[in-house]
C-alpha positions as CSV (number, residue, x, y, z in Angstrom):
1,X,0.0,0.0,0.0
2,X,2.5,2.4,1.0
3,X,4.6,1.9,-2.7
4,X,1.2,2.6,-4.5
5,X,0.7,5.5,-2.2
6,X,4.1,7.5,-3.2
7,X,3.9,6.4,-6.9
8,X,0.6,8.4,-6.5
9,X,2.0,11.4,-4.7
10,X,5.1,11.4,-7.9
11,X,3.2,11.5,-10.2
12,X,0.9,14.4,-8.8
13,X,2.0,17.8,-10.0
14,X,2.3,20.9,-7.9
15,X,-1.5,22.7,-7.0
16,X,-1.9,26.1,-7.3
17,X,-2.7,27.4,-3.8
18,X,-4.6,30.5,-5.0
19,X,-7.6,28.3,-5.9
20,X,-8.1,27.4,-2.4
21,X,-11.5,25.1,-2.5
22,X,-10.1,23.5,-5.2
23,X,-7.1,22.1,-3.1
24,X,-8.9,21.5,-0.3
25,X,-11.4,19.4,-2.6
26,X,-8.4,17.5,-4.2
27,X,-7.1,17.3,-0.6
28,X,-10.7,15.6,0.6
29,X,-10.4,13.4,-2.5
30,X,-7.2,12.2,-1.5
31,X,-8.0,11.3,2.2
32,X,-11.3,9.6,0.7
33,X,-9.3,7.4,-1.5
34,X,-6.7,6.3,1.1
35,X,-9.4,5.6,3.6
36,X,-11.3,3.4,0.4
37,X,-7.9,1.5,0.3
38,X,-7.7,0.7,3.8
39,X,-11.1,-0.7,4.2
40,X,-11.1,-2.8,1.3
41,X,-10.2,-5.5,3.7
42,X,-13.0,-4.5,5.8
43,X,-10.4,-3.6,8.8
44,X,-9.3,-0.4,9.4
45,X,-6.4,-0.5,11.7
46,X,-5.2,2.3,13.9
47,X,-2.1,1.6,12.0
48,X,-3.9,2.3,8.8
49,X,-4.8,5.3,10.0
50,X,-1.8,6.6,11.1
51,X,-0.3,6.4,7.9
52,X,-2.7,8.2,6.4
53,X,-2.0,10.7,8.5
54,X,1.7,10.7,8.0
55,X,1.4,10.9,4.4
56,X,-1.3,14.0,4.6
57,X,0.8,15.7,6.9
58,X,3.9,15.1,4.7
59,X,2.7,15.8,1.6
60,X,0.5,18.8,2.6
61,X,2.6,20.3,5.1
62,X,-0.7,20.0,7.2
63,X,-0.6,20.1,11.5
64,X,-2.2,17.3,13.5
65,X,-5.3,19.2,14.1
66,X,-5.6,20.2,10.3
67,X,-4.7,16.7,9.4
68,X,-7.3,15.2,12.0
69,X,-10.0,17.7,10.4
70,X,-9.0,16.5,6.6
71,X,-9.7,12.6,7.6
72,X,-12.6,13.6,9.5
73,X,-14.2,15.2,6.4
74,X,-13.1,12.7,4.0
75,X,-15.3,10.0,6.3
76,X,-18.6,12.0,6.1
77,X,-17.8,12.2,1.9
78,X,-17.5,8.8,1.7
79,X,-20.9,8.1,3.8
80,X,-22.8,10.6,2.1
81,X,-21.5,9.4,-1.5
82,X,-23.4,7.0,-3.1
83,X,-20.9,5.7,-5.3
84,X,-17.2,5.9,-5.8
């Protein structure tokens, strides 16, 4: 998981931070993705979710709290979407 996780990350170009919604959408996006991955197996590990984590706040330069709020609001996406 982790290998498909940084191909991902090099092969995604720098966002433009002026458009703000847009990066916190791709940013939402993201999160949902990685939490999709990690329940495929129907467990989601506290490990699992710590990297997760790691990677947001690494790539995104994010804090714990902003981090935290990011996986939070990637969650509700994913149980309000109705498909993926």
């Amino acid at each position: 998981m982790r290998d498909m996780i940084k191909r991902f990350f090099s092969q995604v170009s720098e966002e433009n931070t002026s458009c703000n919604r847009n990066v916190q959408d791709v940013r939402v996006a993201t999160c949902a993705l990685f939490l999709e991955m990690a329940h495929i197996d129907d467990t989601f590990t506290k490990e699992e979710t710590e990297i997760i984590l790691s990677i947001l706040k690494e790539k995104y330069q994010l804090s714990d709290e902003h981090a935290d709020h990011l996986l939070e609001e990637a969650g509700r996406e994913l149980k309000e979407s109705i498909d993926l």
